[in-house]
C-alpha positions in Angstrom: 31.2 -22.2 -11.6 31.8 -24.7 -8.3 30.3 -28.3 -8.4 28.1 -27.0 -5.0 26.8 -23.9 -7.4 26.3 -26.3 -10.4 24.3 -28.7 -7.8 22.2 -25.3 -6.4 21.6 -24.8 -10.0 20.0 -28.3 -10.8 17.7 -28.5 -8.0 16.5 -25.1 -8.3 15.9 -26.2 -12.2 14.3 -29.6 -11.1 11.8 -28.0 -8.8 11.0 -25.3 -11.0 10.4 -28.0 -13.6 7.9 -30.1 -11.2 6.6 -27.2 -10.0 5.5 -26.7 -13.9 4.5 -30.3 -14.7 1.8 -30.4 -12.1 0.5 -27.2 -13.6 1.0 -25.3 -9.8 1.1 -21.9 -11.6 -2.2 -22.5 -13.3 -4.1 -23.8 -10.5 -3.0 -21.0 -8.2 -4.0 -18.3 -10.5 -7.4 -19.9 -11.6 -7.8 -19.9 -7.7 -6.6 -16.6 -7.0 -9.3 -15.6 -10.1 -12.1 -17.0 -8.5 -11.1 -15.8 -5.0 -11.4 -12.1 -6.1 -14.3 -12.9 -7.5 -16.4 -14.6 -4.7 -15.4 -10.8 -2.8 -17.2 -9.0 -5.2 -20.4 -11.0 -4.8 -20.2 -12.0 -1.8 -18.7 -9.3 0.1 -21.4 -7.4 0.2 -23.9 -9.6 2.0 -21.0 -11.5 4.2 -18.0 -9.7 4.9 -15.0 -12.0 4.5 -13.6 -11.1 7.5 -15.5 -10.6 10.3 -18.5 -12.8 9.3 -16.2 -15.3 8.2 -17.9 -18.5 8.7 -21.3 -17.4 6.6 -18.8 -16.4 4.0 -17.5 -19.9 3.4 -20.5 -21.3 4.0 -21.6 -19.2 1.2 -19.4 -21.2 -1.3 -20.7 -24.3 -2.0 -17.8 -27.5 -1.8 -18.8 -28.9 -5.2 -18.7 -25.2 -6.9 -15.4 -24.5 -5.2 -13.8 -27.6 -6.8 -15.5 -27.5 -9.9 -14.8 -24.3 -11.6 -11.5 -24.4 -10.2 -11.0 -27.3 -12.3 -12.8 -26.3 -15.1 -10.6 -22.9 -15.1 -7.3 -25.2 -15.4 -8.9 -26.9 -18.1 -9.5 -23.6 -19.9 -5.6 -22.7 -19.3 -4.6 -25.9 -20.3 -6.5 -26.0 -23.8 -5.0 -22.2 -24.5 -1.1 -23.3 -23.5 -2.5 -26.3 -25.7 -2.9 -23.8 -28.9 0.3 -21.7 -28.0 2.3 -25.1 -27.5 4.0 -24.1 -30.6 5.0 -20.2 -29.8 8.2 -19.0 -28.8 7.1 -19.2 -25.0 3.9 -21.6 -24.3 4.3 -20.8 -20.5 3.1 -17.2 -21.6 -0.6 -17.6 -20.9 -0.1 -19.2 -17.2 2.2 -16.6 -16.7 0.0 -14.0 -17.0 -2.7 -15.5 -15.4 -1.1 -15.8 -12.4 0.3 -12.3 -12.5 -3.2 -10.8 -12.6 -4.8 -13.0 -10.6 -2.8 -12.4 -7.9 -3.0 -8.6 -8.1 -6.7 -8.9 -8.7 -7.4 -11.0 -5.4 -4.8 -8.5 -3.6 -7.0 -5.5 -4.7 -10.5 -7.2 -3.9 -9.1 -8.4 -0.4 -8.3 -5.3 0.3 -10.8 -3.3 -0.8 -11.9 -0.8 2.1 -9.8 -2.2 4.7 -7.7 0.7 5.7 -5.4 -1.1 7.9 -1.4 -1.3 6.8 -0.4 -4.1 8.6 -2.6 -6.2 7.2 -2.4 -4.9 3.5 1.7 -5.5 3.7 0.8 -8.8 4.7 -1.4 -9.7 1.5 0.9 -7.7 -0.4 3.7 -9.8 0.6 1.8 -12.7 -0.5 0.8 -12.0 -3.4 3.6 -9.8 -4.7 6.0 -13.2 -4.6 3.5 -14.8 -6.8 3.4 -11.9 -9.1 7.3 -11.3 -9.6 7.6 -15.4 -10.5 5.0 -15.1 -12.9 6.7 -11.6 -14.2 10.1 -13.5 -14.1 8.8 -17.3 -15.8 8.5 -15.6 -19.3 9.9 -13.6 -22.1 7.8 -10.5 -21.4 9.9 -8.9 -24.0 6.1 -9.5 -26.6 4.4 -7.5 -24.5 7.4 -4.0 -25.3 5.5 -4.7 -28.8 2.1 -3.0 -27.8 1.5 -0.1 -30.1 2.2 3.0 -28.4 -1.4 5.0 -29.3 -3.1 2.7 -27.1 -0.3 2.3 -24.2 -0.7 6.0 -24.2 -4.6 5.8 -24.6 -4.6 3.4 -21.5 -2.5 5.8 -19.2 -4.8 8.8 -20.1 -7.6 6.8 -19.9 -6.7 5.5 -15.9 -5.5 8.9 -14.9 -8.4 11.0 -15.9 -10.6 8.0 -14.3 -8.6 8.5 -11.3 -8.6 12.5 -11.0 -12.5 12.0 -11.5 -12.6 9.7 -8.5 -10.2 12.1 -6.6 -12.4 15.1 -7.4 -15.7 13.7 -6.2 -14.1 11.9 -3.0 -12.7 15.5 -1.9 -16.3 17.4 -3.0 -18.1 14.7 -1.2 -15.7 15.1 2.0 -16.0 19.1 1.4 -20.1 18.8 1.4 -20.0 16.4 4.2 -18.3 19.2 6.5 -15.3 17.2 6.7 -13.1 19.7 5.9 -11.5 22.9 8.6 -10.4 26.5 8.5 -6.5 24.6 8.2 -6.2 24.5 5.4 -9.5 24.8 3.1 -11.0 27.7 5.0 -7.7 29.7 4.7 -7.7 28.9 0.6 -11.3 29.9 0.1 -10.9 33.3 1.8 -7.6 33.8 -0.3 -9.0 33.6 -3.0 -12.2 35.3 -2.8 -9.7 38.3 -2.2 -7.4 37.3 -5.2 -10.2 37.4 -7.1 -11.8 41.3 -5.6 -7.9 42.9 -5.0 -5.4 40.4 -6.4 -4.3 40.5 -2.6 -4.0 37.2 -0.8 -5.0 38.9 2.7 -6.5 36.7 5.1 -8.2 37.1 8.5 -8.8 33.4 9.3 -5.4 32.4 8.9 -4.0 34.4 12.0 -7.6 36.0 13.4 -6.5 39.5 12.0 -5.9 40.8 8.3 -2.6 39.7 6.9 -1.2 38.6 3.5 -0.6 35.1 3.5 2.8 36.0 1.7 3.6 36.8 5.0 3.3 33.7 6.3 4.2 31.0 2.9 5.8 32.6 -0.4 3.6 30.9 -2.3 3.2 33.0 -5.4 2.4 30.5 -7.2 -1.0 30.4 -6.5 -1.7 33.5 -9.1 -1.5 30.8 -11.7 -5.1 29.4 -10.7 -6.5 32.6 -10.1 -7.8 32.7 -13.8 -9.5 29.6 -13.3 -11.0 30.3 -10.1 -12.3 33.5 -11.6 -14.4 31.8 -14.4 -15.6 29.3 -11.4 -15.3 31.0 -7.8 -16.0 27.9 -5.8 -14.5 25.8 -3.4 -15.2 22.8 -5.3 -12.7 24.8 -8.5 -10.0 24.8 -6.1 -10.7 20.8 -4.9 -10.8 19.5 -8.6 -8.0 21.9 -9.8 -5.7 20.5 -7.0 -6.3 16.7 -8.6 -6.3 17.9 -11.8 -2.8 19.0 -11.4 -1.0 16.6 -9.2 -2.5 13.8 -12.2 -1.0 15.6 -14.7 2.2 15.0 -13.9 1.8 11.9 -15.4 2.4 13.4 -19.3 6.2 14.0 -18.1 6.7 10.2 -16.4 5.8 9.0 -19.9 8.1 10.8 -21.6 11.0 10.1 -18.4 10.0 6.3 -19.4 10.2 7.1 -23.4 14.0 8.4 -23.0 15.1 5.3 -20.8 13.5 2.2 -22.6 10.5 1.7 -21.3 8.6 0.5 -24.4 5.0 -0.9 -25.3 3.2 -2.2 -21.9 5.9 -0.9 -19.9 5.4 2.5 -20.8 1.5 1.8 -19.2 3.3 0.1 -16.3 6.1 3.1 -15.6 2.9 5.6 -15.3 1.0 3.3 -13.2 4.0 3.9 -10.4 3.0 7.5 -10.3 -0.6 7.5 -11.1 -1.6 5.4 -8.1 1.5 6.2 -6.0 0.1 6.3 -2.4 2.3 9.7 -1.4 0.7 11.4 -4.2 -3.5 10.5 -4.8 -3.6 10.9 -1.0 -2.8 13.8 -0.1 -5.3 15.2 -3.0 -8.1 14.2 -0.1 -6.8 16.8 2.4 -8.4 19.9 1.6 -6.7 22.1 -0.5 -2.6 22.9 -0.7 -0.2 25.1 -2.5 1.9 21.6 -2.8 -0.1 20.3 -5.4 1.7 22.5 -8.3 4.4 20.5 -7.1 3.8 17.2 -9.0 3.4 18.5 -12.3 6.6 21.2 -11.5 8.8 18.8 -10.4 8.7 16.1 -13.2 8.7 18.5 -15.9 11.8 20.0 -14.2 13.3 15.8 -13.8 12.7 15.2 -16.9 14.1 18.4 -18.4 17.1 17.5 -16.3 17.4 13.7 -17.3 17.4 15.6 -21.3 19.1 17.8 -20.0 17.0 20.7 -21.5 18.6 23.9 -20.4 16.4 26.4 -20.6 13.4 24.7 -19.5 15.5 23.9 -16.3 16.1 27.3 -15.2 12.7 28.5 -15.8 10.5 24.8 -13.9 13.2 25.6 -11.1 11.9 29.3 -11.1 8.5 27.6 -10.7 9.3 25.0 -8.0 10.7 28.1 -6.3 7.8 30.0 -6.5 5.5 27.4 -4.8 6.6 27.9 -1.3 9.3 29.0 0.9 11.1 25.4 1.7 10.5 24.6 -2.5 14.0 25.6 -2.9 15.4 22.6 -0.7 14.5 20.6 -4.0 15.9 22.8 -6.7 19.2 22.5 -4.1 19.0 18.6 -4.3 18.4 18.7 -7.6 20.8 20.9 -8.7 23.7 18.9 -6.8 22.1 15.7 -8.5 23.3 17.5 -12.0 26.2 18.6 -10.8 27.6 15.3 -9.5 26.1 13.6 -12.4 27.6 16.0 -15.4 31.1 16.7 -16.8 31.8 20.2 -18.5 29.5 22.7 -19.5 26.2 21.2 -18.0 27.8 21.2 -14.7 27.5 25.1 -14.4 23.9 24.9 -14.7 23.5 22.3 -11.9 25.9 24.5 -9.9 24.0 27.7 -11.0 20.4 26.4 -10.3 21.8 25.3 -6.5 23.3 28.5 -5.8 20.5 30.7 -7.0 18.0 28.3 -4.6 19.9 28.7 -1.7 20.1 32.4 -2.2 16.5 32.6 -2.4 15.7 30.5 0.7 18.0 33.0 2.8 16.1 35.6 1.7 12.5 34.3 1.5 13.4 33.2 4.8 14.9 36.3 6.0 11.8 38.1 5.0 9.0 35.5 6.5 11.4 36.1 9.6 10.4 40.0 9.7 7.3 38.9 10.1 7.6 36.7 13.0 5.8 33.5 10.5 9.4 32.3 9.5 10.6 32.0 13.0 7.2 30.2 14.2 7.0 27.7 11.5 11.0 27.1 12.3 9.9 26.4 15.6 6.9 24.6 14.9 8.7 22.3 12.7 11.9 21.7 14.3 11.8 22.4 18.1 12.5 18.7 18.8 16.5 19.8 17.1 16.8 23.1 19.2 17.4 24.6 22.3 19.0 28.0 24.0 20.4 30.1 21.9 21.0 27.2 19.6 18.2 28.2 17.3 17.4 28.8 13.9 18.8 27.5 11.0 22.2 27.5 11.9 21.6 26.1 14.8 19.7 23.2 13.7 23.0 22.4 11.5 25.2 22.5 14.2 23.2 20.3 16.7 22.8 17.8 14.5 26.3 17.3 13.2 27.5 17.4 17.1 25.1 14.8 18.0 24.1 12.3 15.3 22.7 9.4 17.2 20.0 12.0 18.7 18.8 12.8 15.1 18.9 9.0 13.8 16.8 8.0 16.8 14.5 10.7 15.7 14.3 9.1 12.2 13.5 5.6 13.5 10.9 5.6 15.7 7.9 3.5 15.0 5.9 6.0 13.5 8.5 7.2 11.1 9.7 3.5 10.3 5.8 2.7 9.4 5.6 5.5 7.0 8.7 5.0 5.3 7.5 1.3 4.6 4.1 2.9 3.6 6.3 5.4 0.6 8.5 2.5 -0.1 6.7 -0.4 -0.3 5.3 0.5 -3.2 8.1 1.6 -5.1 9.7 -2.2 -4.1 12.3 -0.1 -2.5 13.6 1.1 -6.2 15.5 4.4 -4.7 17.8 2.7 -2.9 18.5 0.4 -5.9 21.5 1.8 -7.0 25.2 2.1 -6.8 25.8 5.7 -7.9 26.0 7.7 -4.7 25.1 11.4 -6.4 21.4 9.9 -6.9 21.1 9.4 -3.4 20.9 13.8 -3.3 17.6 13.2 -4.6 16.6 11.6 -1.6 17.6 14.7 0.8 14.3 16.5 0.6 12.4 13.5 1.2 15.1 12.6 5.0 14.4 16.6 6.0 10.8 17.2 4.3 9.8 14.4 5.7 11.6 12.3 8.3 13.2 15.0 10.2 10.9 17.4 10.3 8.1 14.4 11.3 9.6 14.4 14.0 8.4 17.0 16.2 5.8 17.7 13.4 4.0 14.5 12.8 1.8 15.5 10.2 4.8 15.1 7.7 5.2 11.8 8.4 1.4 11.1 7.7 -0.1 9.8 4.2 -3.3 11.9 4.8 -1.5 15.1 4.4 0.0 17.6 1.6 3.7 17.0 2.8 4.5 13.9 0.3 3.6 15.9 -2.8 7.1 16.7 -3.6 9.1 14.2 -1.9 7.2 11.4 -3.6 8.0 12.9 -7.1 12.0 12.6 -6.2 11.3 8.7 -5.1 9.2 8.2 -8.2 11.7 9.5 -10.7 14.8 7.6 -8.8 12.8 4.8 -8.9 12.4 4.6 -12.5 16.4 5.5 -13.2 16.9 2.3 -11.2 14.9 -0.1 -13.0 16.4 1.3 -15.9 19.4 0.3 -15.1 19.1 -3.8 -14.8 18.8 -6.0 -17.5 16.5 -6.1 -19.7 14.9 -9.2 -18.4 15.2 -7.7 -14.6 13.6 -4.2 -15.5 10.8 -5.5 -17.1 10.0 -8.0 -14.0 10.9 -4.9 -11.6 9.2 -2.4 -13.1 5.8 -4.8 -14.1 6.3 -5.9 -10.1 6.2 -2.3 -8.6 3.2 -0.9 -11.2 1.3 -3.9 -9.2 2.6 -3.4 -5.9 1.8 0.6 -6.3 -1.8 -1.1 -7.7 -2.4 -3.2 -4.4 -1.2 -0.4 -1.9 -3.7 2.5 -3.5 -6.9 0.5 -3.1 -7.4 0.4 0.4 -6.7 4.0 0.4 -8.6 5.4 -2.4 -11.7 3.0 -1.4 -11.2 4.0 2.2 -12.9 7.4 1.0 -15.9 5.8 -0.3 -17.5 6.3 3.0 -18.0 10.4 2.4 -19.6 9.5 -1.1 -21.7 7.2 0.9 -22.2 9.4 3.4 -23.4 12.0 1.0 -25.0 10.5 -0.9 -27.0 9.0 2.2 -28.1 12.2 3.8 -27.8 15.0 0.9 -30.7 16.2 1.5 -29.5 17.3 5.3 -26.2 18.5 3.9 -28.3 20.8 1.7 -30.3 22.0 4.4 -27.3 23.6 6.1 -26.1 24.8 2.8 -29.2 27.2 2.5 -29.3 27.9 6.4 -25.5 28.9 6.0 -26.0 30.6 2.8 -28.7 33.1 4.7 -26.0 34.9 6.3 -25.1 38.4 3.9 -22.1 38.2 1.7 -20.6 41.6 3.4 -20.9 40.3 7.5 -18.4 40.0 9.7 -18.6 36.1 10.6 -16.9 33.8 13.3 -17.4 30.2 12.9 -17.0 26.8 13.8 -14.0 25.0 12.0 -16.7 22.8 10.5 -18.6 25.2 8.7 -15.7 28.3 8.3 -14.6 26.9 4.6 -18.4 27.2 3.5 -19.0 30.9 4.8 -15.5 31.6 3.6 -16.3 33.7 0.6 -16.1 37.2 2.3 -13.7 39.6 3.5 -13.7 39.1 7.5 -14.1 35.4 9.0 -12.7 34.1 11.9 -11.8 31.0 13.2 -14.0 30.2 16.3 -11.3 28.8 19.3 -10.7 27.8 22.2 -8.8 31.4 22.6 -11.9 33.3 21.6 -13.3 31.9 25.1 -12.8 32.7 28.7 -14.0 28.7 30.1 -13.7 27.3 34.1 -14.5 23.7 35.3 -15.4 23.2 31.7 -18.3 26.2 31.6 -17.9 28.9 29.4 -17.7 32.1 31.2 -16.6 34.8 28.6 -16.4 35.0 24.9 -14.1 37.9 23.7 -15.0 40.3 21.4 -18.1 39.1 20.6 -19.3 42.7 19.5 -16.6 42.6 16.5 -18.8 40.4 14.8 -22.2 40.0 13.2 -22.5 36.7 13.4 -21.8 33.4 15.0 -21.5 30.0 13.2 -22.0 27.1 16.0 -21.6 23.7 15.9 -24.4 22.2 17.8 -22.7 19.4 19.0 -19.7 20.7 20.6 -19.6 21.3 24.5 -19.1 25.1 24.3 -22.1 25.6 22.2 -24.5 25.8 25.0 -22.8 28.1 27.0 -21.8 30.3 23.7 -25.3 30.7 23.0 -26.7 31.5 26.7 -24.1 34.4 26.8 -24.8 35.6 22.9 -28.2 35.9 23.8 -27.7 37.9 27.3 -25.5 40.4 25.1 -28.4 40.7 22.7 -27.3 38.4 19.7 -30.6 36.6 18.7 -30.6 33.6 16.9 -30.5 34.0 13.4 -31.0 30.7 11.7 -30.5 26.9 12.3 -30.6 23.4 10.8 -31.4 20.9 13.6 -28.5 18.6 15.6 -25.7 20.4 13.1 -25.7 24.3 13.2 -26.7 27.5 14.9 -26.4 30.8 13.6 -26.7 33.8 16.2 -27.1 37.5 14.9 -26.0 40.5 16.3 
């Protein structure tokens, strides 16, 4: 070593060691302690940020400056009494690594804003790596493993609770639409009559919706719905499985070190991974079987587990029509990754998946569906006759500086900080190129395809369920791969960080359980007023209120292309003698003008719940 690097050395020891003496570490996590804790009680009478002022004034000086001290006398007397253990600095250590989360997390406790919860998190995530990094966190790979595993269990069904209330409460506070909850509930009121998965809402005529997705998959929850046909089965099944993914992380963590605490800390990255618990809120998907699929399938991969490889990637396959793209990834992963023998099976599990998205695609192409979800999703990289697939390929590999400018605009740029923030940007944390094929499906799934179609590039929806499992699982690899000193502080430092991103977005959704809550009894009321209308009718609706009349054989979606409108007055609703009758949303524009002409054809008006709905009769 250089006498400059033995100098960098000594300084960097001599302020760490005054840094120490004056007992810094202790008094900023006392302080970050009693921070979090002023927010919870006094949040709620004066918010810390826009009644600012009244909240400081709420804080006496003489209370501020007296438990502080008091708290560094409590950490002082404990280092005291562990003055003699292999590391004294222990107790501070992990003091200031909670309390730093812990004020994070109460900071930013429902407020929904990015910016400013990457700037606390930038904060506070340097204090909680030092205190990760201070110690010999080796004591805590010594926590029995029942109650590591106890403690994952334990957050994850807390967490699928909270996820299946938030998404009931948004359901029964009309908050979700015909796309995609209205579509699900109809499909599966006929799963559960024919085993057919016909739809009329979905296109506004009677089609399979294997004609539009190949989502076979979805037979798997037909016993379930059967025992409980509700809307509400489908909502809690859909967090039920994307938590449950969780059982294989453990395991992934189990076969590359991740002992004691860690183990707790590895899960924590899934459990409250923002691409995952997220998209749970938006209605209801056949992406969710993806989580649970896809880490099975990882880890059976990472044991390489042969036959449980062919028959998850059958699965994954099964969910819908683009599913292959990750079985195509993933098999290349194995092949790069393998010598001999197990290199077939990546190069068999590839093949196989591309020859089933040629024909699952060839087939949703017969129908006209494959070509308009092409389009839909990657006009912005076609033109001419230089269309489809193969055209997409070509376009891009003539002009790469068009697709990268694509990939980095602001929009896309925000989200990819929003996936990888969390994850302390762990995927890219390596040297071996063939992991980097696990990061394909989340560049086209997501980045490309955002694009033109920004709802992939959107937290709120379904379009992270599978990419974020690919991120989590190179993620963990990664850290596995430091030191053992570096992977405990890394992985410790991105369970937190993962911790500080999820509560501004799972609290955000408080406000439909308080909304709920707040007017149930009004929410009720157009329960019973929708629940007049007979089981065997023929029913157009508002968006609103289509998934909660969805239970029959023919609804339609209520559009703008159901009405003939000039100078913003409704002149003409078509086909308005195909159905019996007609859900309205009192409070959009059109309703008026709906109404007057339902009733000069003869509708009368059938039911109502005051300033929310209007049912008309034929």
């Amino acid at each position: 070593m250089s006498e400059e690097s033995n100098i960098q050395v000594k300084d960097e020891q001599a302020f760490s060691g005054l840094f120490k003496s004056f007992g810094l570490p202790r008094i900023i996590a006392v302080y970050f302690w009693f921070a979090g804790i002023d927010l919870i009680f006094i949040k709620n009478k004066y918010d810390a940020l826009s009644m600012w002022q009244e909240y400081i004034l709420a804080i006496p000086t003489y209370v501020f400056i007296l438990r502080i001290l008091l708290g560094f006398a409590v950490l002082t007397f404990i280092r005291f009494l562990m003055r003699k253990s292999k590391d004294p600095e222990l107790a501070d250590s992990v003091a200031l690594f909670t309390g730093s989360v812990f004020f994070a997390c109460q900071t930013l406790f429902r407020v929904n804003n990015f910016y400013f919860t990457a700037g606390v998190f930038a904060v506070c995530i340097v204090f909680a790596v030092y205190a990760a990094g201070r110690s010999d966190t080796s004591v805590f790979e010594r926590f029995p493993y029942t109650a590591c595993l106890i403690t994952v269990f334990l957050a994850a069904a807390l967490l699928t609770s909270y996820l299946c209330y938030v998404s009931y409460c948004r359901h029964m506070t009309y908050n979700t639409a015909c796309f995609d909850m209205g579509i699900f509930s109809q499909m599966f009121h006929r799963m559960k009559q024919d085993l057919t998965m016909t739809t009329t809402c979905e296109r506004d005529y009677l089609l399979s919706h294997l004609n539009v997705h190949s989502s076979f998959i979805l037979y798997l929850l037909l016993p379930v719905y059967m025992l409980f046909p509700s809307t509400t089965t489908l909502l809690i099944c859909q967090s039920v499985l994307c938590m449950s993914g969780v059982i294989p992380v453990v395991l992934i963590a189990k076969k590359h070190g991740f002992r004691g605490l860690f183990t707790v800390f590895v899960s924590f990255i899934y459990i409250f991974n923002s691409g995952l618990f997220t998209a749970c809120f938006f209605h209801f998907h056949e992406n969710c079987f993806l989580p649970p699929i896809l880490m099975w399938l990882l880890y059976a991969v990472d044991s390489r587990k042969t036959l449980p490889i062919y028959i998850l990637s059958f699965l994954t396959m099964m969910v819908k029509e683009d599913a292959p793209l990750y079985i195509i990834c993933i098999g290349l992963y194995l092949l790069a990754d393998e010598k001999g023998k197990k290199r077939f099976h990546g190069a068999a599990i590839a093949l196989a998946a591309l020859i089933y998205f040629v024909f699952i695609m060839y087939r949703l192409g017969s129908t006209g569906s494959g070509d308009m979800m092409m389009e839909q999703r990657f006009s912005i990289l076609t033109f001419g006759e230089n269309t489809g697939f193969s055209g997409i390929v070509t376009n891009v590999l003539k002009n790469p500086s068009y697709l990268f400018s694509l990939l980095f605009s602001e929009r896309s740029l925000v989200f990819i900080l929003q996936i990888m923030l969390p994850l302390l940007f762990l995927p890219f944390a390596t040297t071996k190129i063939r992991r980097y094929f696990l990061m394909l499906p989340f560049v086209i799934m997501n980045l490309v395809i955002g694009a033109c179609y920004h709802y992939a590039v959107d937290l709120g929806f379904h379009y992270t369920f599978g990419t974020s499992c690919l991120l989590i699982f190179l993620a963990i690899i990664n850290a596995s791969d430091l030191k053992d000193g570096n992977k405990r502080t890394v992985i410790a430092a991105a369970a937190a960080a993962s911790l500080i991103f999820a509560v501004p977005l799972l609290s955000a959704n408080l406000d439909y359980c308080d909304e709920y809550q707040k007017n149930r009894s009004y929410y009720q009321a157009i329960e019973e007023c929708l629940a007049k209308i007979p089981g065997d009718a023929s029913v157009i609706a508002d968006t609103k209120y289509l998934p909660h009349v969805a239970a029959r054989n023919e609804v339609y979606l209520l559009s703008e292309e159901d009405l003939v409108t000039a100078d913003g007055r409704v002149l003409m609703v078509k086909d308005k003698e195909k159905y019996d009758y007609f859900v309205l949303n009192e409070n959009d524009g059109n309703t008026d003008g709906i109404a007057s002409i339902l009733e000069s054809s003869g509708f009368t008006r059938f039911a109502e719940c005051k300033g929310a709905v209007i049912i008309y009769k034929k």
